[in-house]
DSSP file (Angstrom, degrees, kcal/mol; ACC not computed):
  #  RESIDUE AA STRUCTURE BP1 BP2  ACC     N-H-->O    O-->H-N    N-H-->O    O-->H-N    TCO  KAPPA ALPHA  PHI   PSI    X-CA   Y-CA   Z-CA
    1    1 A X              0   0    0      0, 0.0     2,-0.1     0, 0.0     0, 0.0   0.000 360.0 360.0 360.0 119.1    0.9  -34.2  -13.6
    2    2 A X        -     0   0    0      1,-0.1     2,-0.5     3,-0.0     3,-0.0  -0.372 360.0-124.9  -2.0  97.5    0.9  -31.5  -11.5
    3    3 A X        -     0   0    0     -2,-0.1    -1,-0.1     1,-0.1     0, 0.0  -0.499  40.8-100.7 -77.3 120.3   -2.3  -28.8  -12.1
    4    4 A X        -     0   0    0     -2,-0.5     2,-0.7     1,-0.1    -1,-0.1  -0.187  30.9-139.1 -23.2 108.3   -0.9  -25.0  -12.7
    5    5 A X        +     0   0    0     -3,-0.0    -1,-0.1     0, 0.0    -3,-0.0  -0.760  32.7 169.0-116.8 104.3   -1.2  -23.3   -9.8
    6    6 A X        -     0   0    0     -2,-0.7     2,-0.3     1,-0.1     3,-0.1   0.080  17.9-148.4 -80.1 167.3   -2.6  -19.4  -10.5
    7    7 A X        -     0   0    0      1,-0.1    -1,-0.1     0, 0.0     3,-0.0  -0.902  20.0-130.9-134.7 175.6   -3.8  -16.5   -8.3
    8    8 A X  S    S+     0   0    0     -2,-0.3     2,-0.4     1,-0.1    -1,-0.1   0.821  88.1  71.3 -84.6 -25.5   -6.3  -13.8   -8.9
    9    9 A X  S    S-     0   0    0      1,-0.1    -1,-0.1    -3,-0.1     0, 0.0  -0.723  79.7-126.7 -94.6 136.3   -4.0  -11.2   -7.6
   10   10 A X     >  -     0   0    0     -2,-0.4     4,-2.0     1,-0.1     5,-0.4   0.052  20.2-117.0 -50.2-179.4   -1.2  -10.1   -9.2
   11   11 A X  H  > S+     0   0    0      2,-0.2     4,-3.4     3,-0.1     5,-0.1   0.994 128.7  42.5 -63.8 -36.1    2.7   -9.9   -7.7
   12   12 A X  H  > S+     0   0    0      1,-0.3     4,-1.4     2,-0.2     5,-0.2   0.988 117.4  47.3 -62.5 -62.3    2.2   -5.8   -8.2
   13   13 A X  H  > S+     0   0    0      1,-0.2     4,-1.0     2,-0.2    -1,-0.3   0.799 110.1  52.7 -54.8 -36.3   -1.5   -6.5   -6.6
   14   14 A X  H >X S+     0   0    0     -4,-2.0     4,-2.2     2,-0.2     3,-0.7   0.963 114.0  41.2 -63.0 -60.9    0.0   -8.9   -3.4
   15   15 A X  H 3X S+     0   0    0     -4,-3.4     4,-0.5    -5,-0.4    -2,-0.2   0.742 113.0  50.7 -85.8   4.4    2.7   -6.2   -2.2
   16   16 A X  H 3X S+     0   0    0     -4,-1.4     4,-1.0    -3,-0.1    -1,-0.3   0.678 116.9  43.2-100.7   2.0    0.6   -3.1   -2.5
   17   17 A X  H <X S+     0   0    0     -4,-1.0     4,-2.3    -3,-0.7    -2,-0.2   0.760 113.3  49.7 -60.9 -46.9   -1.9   -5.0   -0.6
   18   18 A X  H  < S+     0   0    0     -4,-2.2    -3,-0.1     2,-0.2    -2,-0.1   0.884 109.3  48.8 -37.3 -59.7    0.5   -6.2    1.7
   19   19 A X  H >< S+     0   0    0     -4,-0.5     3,-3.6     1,-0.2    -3,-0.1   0.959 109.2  70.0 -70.2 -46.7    2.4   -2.3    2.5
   20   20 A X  H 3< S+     0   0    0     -4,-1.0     3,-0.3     1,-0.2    99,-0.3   0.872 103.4  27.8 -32.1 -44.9   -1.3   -1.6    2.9
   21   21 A X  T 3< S+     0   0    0     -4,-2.3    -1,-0.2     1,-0.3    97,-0.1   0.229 132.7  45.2-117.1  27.1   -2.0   -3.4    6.0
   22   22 A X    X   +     0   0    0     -3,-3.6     3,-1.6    -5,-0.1    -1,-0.3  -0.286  59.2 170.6-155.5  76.7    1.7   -2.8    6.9
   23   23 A X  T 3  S+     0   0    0     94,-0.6    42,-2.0    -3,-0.3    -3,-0.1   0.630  75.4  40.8 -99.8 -22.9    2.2    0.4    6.2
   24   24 A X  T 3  S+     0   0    0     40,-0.2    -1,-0.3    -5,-0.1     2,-0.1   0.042  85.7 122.6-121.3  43.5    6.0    0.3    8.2
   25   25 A X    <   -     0   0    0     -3,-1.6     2,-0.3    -6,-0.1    -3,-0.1  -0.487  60.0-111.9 -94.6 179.1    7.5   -3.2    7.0
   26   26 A X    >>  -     0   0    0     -2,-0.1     4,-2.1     1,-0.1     3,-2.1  -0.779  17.5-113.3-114.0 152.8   10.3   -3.7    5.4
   27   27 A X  H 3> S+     0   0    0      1,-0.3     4,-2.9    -2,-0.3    14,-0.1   0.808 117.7  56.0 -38.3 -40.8   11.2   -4.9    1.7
   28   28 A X  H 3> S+     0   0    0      1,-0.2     4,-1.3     2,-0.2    -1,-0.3   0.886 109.7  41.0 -61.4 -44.3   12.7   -8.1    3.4
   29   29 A X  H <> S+     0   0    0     -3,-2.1     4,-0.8     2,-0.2    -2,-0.2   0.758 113.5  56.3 -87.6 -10.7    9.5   -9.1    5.3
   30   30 A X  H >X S+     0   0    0     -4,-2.1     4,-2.6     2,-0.2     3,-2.2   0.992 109.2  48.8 -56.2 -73.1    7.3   -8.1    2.0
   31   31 A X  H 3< S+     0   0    0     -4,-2.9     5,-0.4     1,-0.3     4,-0.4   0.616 117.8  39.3 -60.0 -21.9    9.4  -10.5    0.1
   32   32 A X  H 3< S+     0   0    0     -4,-1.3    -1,-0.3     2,-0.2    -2,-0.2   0.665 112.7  54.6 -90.3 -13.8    8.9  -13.1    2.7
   33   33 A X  H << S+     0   0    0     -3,-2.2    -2,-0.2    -4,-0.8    -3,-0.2   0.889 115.1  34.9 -68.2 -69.1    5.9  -12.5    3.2
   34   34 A X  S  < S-     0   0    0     -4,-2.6    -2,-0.2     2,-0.2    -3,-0.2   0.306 107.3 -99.6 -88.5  13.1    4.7  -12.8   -0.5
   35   35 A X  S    S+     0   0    0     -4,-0.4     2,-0.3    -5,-0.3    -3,-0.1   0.519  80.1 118.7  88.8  -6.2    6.7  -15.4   -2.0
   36   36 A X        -     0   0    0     -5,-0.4    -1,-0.2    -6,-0.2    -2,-0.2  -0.773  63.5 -90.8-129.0 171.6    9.2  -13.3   -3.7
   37   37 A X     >  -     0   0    0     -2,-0.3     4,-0.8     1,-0.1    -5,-0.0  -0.315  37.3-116.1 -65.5 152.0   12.7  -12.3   -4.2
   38   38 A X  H  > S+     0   0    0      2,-0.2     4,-1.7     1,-0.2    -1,-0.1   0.735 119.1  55.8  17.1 -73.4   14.5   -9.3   -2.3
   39   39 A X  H  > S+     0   0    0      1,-0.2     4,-2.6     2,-0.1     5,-0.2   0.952 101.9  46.0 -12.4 -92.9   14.6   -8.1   -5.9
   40   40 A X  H  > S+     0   0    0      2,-0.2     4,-0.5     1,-0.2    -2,-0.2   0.799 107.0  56.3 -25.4 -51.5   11.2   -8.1   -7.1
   41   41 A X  H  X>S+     0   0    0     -4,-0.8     4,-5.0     2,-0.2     5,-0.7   0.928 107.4  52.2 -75.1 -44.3    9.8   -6.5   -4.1
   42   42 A X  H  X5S+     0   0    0     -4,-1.7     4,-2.6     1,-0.3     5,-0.3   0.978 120.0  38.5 -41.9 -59.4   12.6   -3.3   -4.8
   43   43 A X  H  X5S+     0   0    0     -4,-2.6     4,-1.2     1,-0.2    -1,-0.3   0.734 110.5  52.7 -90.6  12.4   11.2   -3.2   -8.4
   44   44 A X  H  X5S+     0   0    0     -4,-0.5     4,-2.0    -5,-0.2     5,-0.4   0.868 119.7  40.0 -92.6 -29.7    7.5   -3.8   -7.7
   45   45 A X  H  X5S+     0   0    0     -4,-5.0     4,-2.2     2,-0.2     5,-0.4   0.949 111.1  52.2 -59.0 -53.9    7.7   -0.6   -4.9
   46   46 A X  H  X<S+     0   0    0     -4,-2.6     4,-2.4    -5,-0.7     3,-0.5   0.985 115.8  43.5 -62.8 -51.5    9.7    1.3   -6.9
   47   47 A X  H  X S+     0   0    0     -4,-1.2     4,-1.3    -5,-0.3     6,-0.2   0.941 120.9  41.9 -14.9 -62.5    6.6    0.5   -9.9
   48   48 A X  H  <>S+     0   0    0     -4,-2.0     6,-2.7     2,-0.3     5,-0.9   0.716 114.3  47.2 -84.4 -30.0    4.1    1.1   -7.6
   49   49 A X  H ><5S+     0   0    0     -4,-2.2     3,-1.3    -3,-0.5    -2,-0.2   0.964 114.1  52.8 -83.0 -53.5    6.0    4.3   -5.9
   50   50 A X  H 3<5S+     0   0    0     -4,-2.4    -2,-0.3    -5,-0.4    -3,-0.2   0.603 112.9  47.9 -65.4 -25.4    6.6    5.8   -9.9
   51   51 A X  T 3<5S-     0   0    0     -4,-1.3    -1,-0.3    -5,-0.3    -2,-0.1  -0.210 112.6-122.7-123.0  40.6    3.0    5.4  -10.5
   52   52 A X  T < 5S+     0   0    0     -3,-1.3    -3,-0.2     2,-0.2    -2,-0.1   0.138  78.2 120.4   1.5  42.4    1.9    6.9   -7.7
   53   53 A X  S   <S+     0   0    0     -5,-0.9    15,-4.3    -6,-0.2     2,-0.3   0.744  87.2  24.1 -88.4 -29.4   -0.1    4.2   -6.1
   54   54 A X  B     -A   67   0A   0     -6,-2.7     2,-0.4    13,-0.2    13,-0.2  -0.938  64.2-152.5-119.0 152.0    2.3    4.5   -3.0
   55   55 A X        -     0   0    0     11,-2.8     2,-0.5    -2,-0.3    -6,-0.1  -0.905  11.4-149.6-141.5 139.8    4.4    6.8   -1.7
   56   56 A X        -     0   0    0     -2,-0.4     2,-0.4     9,-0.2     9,-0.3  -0.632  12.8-179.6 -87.2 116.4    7.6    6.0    0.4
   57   57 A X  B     -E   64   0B   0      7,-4.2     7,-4.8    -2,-0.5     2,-0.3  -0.851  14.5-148.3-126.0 159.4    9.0    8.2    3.2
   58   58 A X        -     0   0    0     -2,-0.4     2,-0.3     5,-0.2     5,-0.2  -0.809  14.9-179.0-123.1 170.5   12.1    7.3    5.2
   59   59 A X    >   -     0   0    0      3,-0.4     3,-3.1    -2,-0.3    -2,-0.0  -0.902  67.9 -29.7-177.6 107.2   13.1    7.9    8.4
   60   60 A X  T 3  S-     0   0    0     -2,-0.3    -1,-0.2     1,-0.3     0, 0.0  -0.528 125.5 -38.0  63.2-150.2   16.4    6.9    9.9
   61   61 A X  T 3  S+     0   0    0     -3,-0.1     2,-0.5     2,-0.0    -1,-0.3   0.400 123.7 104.9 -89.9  25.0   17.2    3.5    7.8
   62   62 A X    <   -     0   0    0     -3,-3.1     2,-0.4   -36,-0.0    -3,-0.4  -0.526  64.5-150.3 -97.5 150.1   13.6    2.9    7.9
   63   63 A X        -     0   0    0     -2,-0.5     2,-0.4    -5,-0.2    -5,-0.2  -0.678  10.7-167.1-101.6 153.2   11.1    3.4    5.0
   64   64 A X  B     -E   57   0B   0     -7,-4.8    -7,-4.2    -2,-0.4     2,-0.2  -0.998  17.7-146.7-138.6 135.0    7.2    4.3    6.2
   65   65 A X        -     0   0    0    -42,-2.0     2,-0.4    -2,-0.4    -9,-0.2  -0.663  14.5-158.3-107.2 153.4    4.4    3.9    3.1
   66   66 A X        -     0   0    0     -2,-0.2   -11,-2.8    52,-0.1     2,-0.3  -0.967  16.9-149.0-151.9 125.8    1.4    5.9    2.4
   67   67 A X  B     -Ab  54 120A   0     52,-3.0    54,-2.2    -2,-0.4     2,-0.8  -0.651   9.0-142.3-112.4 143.5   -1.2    3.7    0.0
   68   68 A X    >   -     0   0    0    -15,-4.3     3,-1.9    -2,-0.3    15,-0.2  -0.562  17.4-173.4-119.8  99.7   -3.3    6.1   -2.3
   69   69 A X  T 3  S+     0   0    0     -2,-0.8    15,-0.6     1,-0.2    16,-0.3   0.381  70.9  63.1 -79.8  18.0   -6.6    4.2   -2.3
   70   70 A X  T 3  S+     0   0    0     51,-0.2     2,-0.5    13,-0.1    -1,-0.2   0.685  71.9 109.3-128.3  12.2   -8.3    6.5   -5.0
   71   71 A X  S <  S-     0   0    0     -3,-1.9    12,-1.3   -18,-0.1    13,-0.1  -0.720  78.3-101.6 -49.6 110.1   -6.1    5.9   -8.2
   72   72 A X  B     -F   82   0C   0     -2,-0.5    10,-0.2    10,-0.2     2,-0.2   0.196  33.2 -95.0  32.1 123.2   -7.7    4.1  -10.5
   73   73 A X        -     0   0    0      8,-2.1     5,-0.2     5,-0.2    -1,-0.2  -0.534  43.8-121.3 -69.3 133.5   -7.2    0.3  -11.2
   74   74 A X  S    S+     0   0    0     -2,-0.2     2,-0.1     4,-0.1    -1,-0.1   0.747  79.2  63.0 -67.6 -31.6   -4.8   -0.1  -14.0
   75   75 A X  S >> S-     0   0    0      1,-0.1     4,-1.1     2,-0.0     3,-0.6  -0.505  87.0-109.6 -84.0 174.7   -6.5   -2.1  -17.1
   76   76 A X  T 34 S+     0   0    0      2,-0.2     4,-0.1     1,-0.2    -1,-0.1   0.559 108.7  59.3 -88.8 -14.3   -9.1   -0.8  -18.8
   77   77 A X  T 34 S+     0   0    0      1,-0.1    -1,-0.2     2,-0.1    -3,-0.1   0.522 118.5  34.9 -75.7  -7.4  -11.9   -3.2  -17.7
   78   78 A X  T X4 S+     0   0    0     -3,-0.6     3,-3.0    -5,-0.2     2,-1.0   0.414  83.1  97.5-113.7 -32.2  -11.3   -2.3  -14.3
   79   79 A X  T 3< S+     0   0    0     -4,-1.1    -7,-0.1     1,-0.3    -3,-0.1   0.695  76.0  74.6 -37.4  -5.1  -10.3    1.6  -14.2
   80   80 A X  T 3  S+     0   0    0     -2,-1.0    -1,-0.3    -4,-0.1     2,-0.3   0.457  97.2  54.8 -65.6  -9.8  -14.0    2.5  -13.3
   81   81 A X  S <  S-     0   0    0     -3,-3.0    -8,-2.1    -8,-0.1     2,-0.2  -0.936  88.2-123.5-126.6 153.1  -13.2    1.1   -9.8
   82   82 A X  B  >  -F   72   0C   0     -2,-0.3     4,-1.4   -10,-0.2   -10,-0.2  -0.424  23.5-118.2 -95.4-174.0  -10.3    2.3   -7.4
   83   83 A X  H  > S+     0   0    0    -12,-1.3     4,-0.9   -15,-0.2    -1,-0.2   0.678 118.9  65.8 -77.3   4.8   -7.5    0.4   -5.8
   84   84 A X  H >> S+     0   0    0    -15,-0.6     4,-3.2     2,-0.2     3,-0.6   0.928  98.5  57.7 -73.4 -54.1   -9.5    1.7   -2.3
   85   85 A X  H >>>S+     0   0    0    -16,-0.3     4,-2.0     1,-0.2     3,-0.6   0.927 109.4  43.0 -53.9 -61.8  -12.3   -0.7   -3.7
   86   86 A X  H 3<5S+     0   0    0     -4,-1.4    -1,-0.2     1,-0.3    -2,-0.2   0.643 106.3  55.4  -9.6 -66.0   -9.9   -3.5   -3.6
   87   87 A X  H <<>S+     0   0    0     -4,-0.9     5,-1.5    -3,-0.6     3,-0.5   0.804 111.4  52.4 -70.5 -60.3   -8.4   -2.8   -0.4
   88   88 A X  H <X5S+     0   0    0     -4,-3.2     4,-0.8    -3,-0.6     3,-0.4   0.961 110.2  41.4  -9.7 -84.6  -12.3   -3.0    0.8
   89   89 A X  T  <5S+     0   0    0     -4,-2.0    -1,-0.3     1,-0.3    -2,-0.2   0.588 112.0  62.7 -75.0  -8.8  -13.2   -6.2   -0.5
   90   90 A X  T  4<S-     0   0    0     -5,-0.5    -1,-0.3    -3,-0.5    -2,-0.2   0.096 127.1 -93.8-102.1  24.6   -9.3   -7.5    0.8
   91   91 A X  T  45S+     0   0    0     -3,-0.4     2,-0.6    -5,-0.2    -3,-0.2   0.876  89.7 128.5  92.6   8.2  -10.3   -6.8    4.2
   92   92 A X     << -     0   0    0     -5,-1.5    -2,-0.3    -4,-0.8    -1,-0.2  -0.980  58.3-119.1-134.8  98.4   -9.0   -3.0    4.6
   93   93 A X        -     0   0    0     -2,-0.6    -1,-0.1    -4,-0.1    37,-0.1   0.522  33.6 -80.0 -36.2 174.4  -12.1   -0.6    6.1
   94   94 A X        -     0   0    0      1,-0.1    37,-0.4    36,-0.0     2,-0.3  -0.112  59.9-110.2 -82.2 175.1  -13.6    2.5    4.5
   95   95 A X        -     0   0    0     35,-0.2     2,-0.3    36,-0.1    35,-0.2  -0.674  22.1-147.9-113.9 163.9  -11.3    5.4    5.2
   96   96 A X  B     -C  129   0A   0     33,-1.1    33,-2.2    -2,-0.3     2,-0.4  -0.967  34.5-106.1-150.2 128.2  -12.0    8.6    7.8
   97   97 A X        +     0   0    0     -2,-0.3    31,-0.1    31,-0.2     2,-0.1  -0.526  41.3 177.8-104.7 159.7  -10.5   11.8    6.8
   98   98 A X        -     0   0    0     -2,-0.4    30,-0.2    29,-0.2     2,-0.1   0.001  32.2 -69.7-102.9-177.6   -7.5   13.1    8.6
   99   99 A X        -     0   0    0      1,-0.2    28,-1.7    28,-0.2    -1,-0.2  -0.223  52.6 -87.8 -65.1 162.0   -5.2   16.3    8.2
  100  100 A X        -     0   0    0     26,-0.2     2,-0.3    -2,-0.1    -1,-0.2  -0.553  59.7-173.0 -77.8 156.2   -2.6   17.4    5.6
  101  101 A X        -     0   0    0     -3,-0.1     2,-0.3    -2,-0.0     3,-0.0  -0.873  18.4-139.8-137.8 155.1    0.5   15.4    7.5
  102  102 A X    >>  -     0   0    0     -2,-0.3     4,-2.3    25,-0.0     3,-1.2  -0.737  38.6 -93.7-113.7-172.0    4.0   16.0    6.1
  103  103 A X  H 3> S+     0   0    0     -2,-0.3     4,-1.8     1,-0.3     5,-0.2   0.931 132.0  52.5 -60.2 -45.9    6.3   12.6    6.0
  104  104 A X  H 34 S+     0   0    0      1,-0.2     4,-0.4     2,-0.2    -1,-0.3   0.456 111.4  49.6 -90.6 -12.8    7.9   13.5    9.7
  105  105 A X  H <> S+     0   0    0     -3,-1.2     4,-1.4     2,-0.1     5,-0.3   0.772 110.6  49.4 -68.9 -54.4    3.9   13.9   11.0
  106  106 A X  H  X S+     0   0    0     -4,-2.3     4,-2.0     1,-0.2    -2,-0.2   0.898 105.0  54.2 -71.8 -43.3    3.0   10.5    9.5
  107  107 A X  H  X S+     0   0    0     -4,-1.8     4,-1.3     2,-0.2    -1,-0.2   0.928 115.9  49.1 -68.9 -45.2    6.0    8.6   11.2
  108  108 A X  H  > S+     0   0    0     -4,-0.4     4,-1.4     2,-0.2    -2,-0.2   0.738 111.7  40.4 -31.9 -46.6    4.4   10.2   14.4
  109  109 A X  H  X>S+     0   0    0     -4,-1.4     4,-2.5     2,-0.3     5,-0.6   0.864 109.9  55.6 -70.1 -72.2    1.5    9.5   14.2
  110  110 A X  H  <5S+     0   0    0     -4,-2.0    -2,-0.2    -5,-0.3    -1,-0.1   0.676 119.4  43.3 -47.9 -31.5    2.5    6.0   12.9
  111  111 A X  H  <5S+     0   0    0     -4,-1.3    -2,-0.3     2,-0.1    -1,-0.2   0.844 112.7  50.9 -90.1 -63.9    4.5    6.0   16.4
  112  112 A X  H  <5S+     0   0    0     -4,-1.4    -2,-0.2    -3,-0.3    -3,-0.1   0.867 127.4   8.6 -59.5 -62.2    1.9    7.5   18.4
  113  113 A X  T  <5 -     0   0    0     -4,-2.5    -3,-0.2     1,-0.0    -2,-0.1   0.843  58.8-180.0-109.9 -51.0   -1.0    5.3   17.6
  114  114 A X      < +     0   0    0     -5,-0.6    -4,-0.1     1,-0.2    -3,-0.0   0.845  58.5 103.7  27.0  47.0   -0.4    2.2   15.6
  115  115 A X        +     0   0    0      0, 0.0    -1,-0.2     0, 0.0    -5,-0.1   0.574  55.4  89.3-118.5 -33.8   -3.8    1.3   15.6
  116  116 A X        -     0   0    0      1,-0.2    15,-0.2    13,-0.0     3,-0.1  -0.429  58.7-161.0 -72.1 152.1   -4.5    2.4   11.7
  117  117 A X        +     0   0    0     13,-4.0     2,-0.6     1,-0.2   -94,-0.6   0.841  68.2  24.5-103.5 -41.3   -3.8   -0.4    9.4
  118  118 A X  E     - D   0 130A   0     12,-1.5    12,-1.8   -97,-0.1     2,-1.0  -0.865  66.6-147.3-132.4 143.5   -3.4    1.5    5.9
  119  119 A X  E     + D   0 129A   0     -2,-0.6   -52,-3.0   -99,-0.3     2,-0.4  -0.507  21.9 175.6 -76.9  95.6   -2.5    4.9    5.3
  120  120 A X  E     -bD  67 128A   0     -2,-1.0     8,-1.1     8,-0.9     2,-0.8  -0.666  27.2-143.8-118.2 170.2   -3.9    7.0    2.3
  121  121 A X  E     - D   0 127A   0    -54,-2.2     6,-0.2    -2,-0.4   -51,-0.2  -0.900  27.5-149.1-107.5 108.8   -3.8   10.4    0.8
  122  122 A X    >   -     0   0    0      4,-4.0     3,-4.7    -2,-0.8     2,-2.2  -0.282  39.5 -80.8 -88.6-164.7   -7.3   11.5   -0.9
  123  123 A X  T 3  S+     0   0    0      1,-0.3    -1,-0.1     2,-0.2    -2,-0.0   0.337 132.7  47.4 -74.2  23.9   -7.8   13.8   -3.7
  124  124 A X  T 3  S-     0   0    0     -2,-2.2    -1,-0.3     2,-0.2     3,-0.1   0.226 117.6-113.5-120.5  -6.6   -7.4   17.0   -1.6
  125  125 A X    <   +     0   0    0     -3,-4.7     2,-0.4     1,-0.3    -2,-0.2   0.964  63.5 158.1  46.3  64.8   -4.2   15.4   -0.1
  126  126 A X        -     0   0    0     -4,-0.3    -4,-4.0   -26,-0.1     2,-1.4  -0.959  52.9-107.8-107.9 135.2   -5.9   15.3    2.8
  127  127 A X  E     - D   0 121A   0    -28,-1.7    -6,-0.3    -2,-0.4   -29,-0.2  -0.546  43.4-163.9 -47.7  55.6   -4.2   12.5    5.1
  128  128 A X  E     - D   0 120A   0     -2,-1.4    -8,-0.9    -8,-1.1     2,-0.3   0.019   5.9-152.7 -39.8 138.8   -6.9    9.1    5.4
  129  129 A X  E     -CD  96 119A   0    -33,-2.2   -33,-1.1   -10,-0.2     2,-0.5  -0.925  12.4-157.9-145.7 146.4   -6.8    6.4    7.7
  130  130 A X  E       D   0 118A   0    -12,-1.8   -13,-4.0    -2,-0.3   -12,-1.5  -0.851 360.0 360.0-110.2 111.7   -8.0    3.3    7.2
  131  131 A X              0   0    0     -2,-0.5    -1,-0.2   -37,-0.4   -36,-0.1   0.418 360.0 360.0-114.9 360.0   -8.7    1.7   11.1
């Protein structure tokens, strides 16, 4: 028999870590990326976009992500820490804050430099970046 084989992270917890430290992939390489369907990945962004843990800007047919590392963690045994802590301890640096950007800045930027790995807003909407 076969032992059950579990993770710590959840699916939601795998692709917002995942847009994090890819801030301009696409839904197709998420899903290959993380083990799941083409599907999934559509509603776990759209989840994660509705609950403002991400937010998605597009450009041409491409979509560009912006992670908000100082929401809260969602149960209640964790919501004393944010998903930024997370994004720490998974390998993803302290942030240094940046400028207010609008979406068509951030694709610039993202263009420009491609040296930041995740992208956040903090609680001034001031622009972050996580190098």
């Amino acid at each position: 028999m076969e032992k059950s084989r579990w993770t710590f992270l959840s699916n939601h917890g795998r692709v917002f870590v995942y847009i994090a430290k890819n801030p301009s992939t696409t839904q197709g390489t998420i899903a290959r990326e993380v083990g799941l369907t083409l599907r999934g990945v559509q509603k776990i962004v759209s989840d994660l976009e509705s609950a403002g843990y991400i937010l998605r800007f597009r450009e041409g047919r491409r979509n560009y992500y912006v992670v908000n590392p100082n929401l809260p963690m969602r149960h209640p045994l964790e919501s004393n820490h944010s998903v930024g802590d997370i994004l720490i301890a998974l390998g993803c640096p302290q942030t240094t804050k940046g400028q207010p950007v609008t979406g068509k800045q951030l694709v610039q930027k993202y263009e420009e430099e491609r040296s930041f790995v995740v992208l956040g807003l903090d609680k001034e909407g001031y622009l972050s970046y996580f190098y």
